[in-house]
Each structure stands twice: as structure tokens, then as C-alpha cells.
N, C-alpha and C positions, 0 to 999 in steps of 0.2 A: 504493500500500500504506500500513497504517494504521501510525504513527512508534511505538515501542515504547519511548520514554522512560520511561513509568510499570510499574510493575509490572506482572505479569497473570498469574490462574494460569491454569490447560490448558481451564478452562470458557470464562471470558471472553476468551482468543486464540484459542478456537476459532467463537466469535460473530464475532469481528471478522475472522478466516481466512474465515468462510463469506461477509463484508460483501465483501471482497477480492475473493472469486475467481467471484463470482457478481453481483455487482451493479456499475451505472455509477459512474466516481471522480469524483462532483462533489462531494461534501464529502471536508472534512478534518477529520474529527472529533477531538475530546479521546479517546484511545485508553480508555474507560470506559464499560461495558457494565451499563446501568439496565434495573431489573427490576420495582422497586415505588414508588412515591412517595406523602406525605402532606403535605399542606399545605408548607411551602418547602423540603421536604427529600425526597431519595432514597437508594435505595440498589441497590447493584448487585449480581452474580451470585450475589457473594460474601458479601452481606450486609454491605458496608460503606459506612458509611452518609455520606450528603453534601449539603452545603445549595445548594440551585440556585437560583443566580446569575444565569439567564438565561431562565427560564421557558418555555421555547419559543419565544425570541425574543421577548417580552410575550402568548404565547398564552394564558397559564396565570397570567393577573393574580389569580382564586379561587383559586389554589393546588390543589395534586395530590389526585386522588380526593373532591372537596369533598363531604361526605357528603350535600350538597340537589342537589346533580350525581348523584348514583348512584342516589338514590332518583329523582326524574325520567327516567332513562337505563330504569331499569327499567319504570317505569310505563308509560314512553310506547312502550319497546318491545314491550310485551306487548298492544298496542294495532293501531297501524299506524304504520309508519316513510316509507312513500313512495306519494301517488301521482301524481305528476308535477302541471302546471298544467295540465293537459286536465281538473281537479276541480279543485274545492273541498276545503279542509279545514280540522278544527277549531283547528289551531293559527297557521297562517299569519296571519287575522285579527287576532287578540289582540295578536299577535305585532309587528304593522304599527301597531295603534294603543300599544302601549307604550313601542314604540322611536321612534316621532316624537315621541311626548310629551315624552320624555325629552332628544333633540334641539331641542326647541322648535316641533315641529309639519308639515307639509308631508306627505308623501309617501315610501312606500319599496320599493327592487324590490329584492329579495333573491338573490345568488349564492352563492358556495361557496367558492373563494378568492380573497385579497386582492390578486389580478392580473387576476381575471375582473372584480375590482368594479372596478377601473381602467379596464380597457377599456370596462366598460357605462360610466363619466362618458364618457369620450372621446367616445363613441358618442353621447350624450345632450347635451355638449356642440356637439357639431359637427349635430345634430338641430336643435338649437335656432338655433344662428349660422343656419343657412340658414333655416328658418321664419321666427323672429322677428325676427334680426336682418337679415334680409335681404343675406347676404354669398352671392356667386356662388358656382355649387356649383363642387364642389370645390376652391376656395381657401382654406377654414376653416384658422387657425392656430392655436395650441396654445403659448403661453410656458410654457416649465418650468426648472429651476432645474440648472447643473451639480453634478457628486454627486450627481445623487439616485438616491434608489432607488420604482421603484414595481412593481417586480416584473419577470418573468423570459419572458414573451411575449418571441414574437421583434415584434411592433410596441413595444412598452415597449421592449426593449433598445434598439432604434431609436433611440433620441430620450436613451439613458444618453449622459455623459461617460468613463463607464469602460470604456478599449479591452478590459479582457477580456472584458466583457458582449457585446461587440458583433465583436468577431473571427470570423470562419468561418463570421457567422450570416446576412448580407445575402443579397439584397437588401431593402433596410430600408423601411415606408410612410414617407413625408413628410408634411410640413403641422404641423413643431417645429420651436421656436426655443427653442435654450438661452443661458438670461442665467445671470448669477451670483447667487449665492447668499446672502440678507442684505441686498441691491442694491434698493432701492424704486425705485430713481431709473431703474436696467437698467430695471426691466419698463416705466415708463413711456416709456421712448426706445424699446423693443421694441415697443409695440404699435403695429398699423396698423389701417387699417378692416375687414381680414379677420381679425384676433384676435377669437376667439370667446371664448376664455378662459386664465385661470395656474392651473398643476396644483405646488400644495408641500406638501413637507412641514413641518408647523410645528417639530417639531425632525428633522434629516437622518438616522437612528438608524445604516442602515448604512454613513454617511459617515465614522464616530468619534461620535456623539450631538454632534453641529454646532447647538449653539443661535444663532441669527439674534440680532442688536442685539434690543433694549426697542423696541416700538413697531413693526416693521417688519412682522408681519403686520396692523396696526389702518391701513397706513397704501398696503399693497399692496390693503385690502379698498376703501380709498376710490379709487385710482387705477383699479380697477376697475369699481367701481360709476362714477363721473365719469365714462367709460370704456366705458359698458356692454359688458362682457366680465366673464365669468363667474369669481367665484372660488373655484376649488375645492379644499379641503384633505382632504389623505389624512391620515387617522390613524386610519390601520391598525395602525399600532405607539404612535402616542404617547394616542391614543384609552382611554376606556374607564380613568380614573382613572389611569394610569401616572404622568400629571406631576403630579398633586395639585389636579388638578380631573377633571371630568368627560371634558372633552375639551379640548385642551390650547388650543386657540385662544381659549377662555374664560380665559386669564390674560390676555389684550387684549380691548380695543373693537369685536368686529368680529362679524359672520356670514358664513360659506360658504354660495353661494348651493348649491353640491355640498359633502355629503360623506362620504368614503367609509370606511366600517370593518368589519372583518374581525377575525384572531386573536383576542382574548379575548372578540368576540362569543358565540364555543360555549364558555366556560368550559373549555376546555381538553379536552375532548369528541368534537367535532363540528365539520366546519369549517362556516362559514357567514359571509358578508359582503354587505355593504349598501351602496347607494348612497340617500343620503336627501337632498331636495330642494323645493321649491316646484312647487306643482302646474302654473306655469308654465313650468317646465322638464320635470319627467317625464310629467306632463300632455300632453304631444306624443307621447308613446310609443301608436300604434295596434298589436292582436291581430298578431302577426308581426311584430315589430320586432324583438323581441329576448325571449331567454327560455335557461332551463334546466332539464335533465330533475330533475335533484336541486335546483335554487334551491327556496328556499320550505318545502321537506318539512316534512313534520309532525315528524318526529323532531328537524331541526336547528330549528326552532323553538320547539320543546317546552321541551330543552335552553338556548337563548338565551336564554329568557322568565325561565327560574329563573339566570341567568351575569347577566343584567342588575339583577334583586332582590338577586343577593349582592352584586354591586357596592354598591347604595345600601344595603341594610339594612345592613352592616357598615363603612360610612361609609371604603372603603377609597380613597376619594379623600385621606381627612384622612389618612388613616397614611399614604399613599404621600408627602404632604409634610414630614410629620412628621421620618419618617424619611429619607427623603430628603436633609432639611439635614443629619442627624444624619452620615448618612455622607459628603457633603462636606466638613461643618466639620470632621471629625475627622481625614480623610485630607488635608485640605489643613493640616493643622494638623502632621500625625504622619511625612507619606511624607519622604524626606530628596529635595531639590530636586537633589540630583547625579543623580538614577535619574530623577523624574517630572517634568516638567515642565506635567503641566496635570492638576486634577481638575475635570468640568465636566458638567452635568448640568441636569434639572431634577425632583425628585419623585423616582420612585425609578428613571431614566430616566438611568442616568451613565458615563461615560467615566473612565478613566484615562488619561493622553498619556503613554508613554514618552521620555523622550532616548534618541535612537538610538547614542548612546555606550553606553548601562546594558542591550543586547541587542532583543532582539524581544518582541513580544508573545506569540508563542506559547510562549517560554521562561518567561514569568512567569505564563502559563495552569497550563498543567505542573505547575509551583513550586505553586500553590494548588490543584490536584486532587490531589497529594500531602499537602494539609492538609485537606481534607475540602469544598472551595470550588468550584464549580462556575462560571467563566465563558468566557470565551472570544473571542479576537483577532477584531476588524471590520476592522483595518488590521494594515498589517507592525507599527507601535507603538502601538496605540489597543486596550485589551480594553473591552469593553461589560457594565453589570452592569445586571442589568435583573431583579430578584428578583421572586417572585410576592408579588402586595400583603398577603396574608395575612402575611408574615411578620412573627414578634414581634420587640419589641425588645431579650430577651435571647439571641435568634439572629442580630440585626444584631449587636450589641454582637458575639459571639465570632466572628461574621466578619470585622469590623474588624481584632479582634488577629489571625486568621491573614495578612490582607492586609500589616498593619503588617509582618507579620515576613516574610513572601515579599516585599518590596519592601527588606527591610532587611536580609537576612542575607546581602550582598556584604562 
């Protein structure tokens, strides 16, 4: 049942009664019932209004309702929305050559969510180990990183370090090996001649936004390539201007020869996610290998094509680091070090670390949906603030002082 700390009048308990008593308890929601949203802000049943903190987990990097999103939504629906890959159609094309360009070129097979895009690298990695690398079948190994997250398959769960993930769900595929996290030197004692490839996050987001040492993905890229084994970075959450580039492994020296991205590919929309690669890797994919009834459609392409333009035509890579510093320096400058002990981030991609003396993180979520602030606990002490990139900066700014003061009025 949904915790009733926050106020609620008889419309919005009765949204969240109907969440209760009729649907499965896998979230733990902020007990706040959203009706309408505009660019970084919402508002609920009630019409009051709140700045969101956490965009749908970085889904909603364009921010709410982006009016080149609704015109496109419209267009394309009044058109044709699906006809599976037994056709052709006019958007998937376009769609294939703007999103590699933009990647730096190669190849791309399109899915839906950013666990199906997972599985197809997996799939395409361990494709590839046996063709080209010539590794005995079914020996293909997989280094991946403890913490991570790469979604919610029961194969992905398989290969998490987090007993919840993985409780009551077995039996689990094999053929992973989890090293530690930040660790260049693990993956290189980790591989063997059956290591096909490293599956990381470049920042860990649902670990607490876990940023790895300077240098450690430029230096996992070469231990791999040395190595021939594949390196593949999910940024599915850090992807797509969140850290104040393009894609986040561009603040190093390196290329994934996979990679995979999802959430703010539909602009907040439409889900749709990618695996993009060199044509020596996906290039191995023959008719029945792999495929989906909705990957590709024209509608979620349609919509991508115009979530990918407002990314670059609005330069929300630059704001997202802009800002970014803005709200680190200032919380690391303002929060009182009895209550926080760590603010860590990169772009607009950031953690708070509670001391577990100054309570829980769900208690200081609370505390700032009471002020108008929308984010939300990734750990018992770690909330995550992941704002959509659109946001201005006299709505960072009055977020700041709501945070200042929920962190300070003990």
C-alpha cells in the first residue's frame, strides 16, 4: 500500500486506492498523483503544480509535452503507426541513417525497451564471439560490472549483484562474470579466451549515480580492444545529452564497439531503443535472428527522429552541463555536512549521499514533494535528481533553495 505521508485529497487517494487494490506492488511511489506536464514541470489532480526532478528516470530529457513532440505525434499518427518488419516503411530508414550519424556511423537495429536493447547486445555479442572470434559454442563470457543495472529480464537479473533483483527469480542463464566497478585492472584479470565482451554503465545511475575514476572507461576501451573483446556501453540513462555531452563516454578517449540506448530516444513519447554498432558486429545478424513486432515502427520513429533534432537544435547537451555544475557547486557549497555527506554527479545526472544518522532517503523525498520538488530515493540514502534538460535556470535556481531548506530544517 501507497505510504500517506503527504497530503491527498479524496480524488488523488482515490487514484492511488484504485493503484492498490488492482495493480502488482512493484513500485513504491512518491504518494503524488500527475495529470498534466510542461517542459520540467507538473502538476497533479489537484492542480498543484511541481518541478520534476527525475524525468522518467532520464526518459523525458525534451521535457513534458515538447510542442515538436505533439505536433509529430499527431502527424504521424494520422498516417500509419505500425507495420511490423514483414514491410518497409517510410520512417524507419531516415530514422537508421540519422541516429548513426549522430553516433559516428555503423549500423542500427531498433527495439522498444531498454532491456530488450540489452538482451539484443548480448545476443549480438555472443553472435559475434562464436563467428569471428572463434570461441567454442556455448562458452561465450560476458564481464559486467557489480551494481549495475541493465534492466529487469529474468536473464539481466541473472548476472545483477542485487539479491533483490534476483530472489525467487532463478533459474538464472550463465556465461557472466561480475568484477567490480571503476576496477580496469578486474576486467583485465577477468578476461579469458572465451570473453566475448564488458557490458557498463558509464555512470551506474541506479546504483546512487556511481561515477567511475577519470580515465577508467578510455582505459577498459583499450584493454579490450588489446583484448579483442567487445566493448559495450549502455547508456540508456546516461545517453542522449544527460551528462553534458552527447553520450556520456564522449567525456573520454574511447568508442563502444556496442551501444545501447533507449529512454529519451522517444522524447518522452514512445518507447523505442537501439543497439548501434559496426557493421562487423550487427552485420552477422541473418533474416530470423532476431527481430520485433513493434521495433522499428513508423510511429516510434517518426517521434525519435524529431527527440533526436531537439536534442541538438537546443544545444541541451550544453545546458545539461551548464547546469549541472550549477547545482553541484551550490549544494556542495550550501547542504550542512552533518545531514549529506556526498553530492556527486555529472551534467544534470546527480546524487545526493545521505549520512544514515540525518534519516532515509525516502524521508527527504517527502520533505521536497511537500515543497513543490519532485525526486526520488535509488538507495535507503542516495535520492537521484535527474531533471529534464529543458529546464531553465531560474527553475534550477528555486529548486536549489527548496532542496537547501528540506536538507536544512532539522
Amino acid at each position: 500500500m501507497a505510504e500517506m505521508n503527504l497530503p491527498l485529497s479524496d480524488l488523488g487517494r482515490m487514484h492511488i486506492n484504485l493503484n492498490d487494490q488492482f495493480g502488482a506492488h512493484n513500485y513504491h511511489p512518491i504518494p503524488v498523483v500527475l495529470a498534466r506536464g510542461e517542459g520540467e514541470w507538473v502538476w497533479d489532480v489537484d492542480g498543484k503544480r511541481y518541478l520534476d526532478m527525475l524525468s522518467a528516470y532520464s526518459a523525458v530529457n525534451q521535457g513534458h509535452v515538447h510542442p515538436r513532440m505533439v505536433a509529430t505525434l499527431a502527424e504521424q499518427a494520422s498516417k500509419i503507426t505500425l507495420t511490423s518488419r514483414a514491410f518497409y516503411n517510410d520512417q524507419l530508414g531516415p530514422w537508421l541513417k540519422e541516429l548513426t550519424s549522430l553516433c559516428g556511423g555503423g549500423r542500427a537495429l531498433p527495439m522498444n525497451s531498454g532491456a530488450e536493447a540489452v538482451e539484443t547486445a548480448v545476443k549480438l555479442a555472443r553472435k559475434w564471439g562464436y563467428l569471428s572470434k572463434k570461441v567454442e559454442q556455448d562458452k561465450a563470457e560476458i564481464v559486467v560490472c557489480d551494481a549495475n543495472f541493465h534492466g529487469r529480464t529474468t536473464m539481466i537479473v541473472g548476472f545483477s549483484s542485487d539479491p533483490q533483483y534476483r530472489a525467487d527469480f532463478g533459474p538464472f542463464a550463465g556465461g557472466f562474470k561480475i568484477i567490480p566497478y571503476g576496477d580496469a585492472q578486474a576486467l583485465k584479470n577477468a578476461i579469458t579466451p572465451n570473453t566475448v565482451a564488458f557490458l557498463v554503465e558509464p555512470i551506474q545511475g541506479e546504483a546512487g549515480v556511481i561515477v567511475p575514476p577519470e580515465g577508467y572507461l578510455a582505459e577498459c576501451d583499450r584493454i579490450c580492444k588489446q583484448n579483442n573483446v567487445l566493448f559495450i556501453a549502455d547508456e540508456i540513462q546516461t545517453g542522449l545529452c544527460r551528462t553534458g555531452k552527447m553520450f556520456c563516454f564522449q567525456h573520454e578517449t574511447c568508442k563502444p564497439d556496442l551501444l545501447i540506448l533507449g529512454k529519451a530516444l522517444g522524447g518522452g513519447f514512445y518507447p523505442i531503443s537501439a543497439v548501434v554498432g559496426d557493421d562487423s558486429v550487427l552485420g552477422l545478424l541473418k533474416p530470423g535472428d532476431h527481430g520485433s513486432t513493434f521495433g522499428g515502427n513508423p510511429l516510434a520513429c517518426a517521434l525519435s527522429r524529431t527527440a533526436l533534432k531537439i536534442l541538438q537544435d537546443e544545444q541541451l547537451d550544453r545546458r545539461a552541463a551548464d547546469l549541472g555544475n550549477l547545482f553541484r557547486n551550490r549544494l556542495r557549497a550550501k547542504l550542512p555536512k552533518s545531514v549529506v555527506r556526498e553530492v556527486r554527479g555529472k551534467g544534470l545526472l546527480n546524487a545526493i549521499e545521505i549520512e544514515p544518522s540525518a534519516g532515509t532517503a525516502r524521508k527527504y523525498s517527502e520533505r521536497l514533494a511537500l515543497r513543490g520538488v519532485l525526486a526520488k530515493e535509488t538507495r535507503t540514502t542516495t535520492i537521484r535528481f535527474a531533471p529534464p534538460l529543458v529546464i531553465r535556470q531560474e527553475s534550477m535556481e528555486w529548486a536549489l533553495q527548496q532542496i537547501e531548506e528540506a536538507f536544512c530544517q532539522d
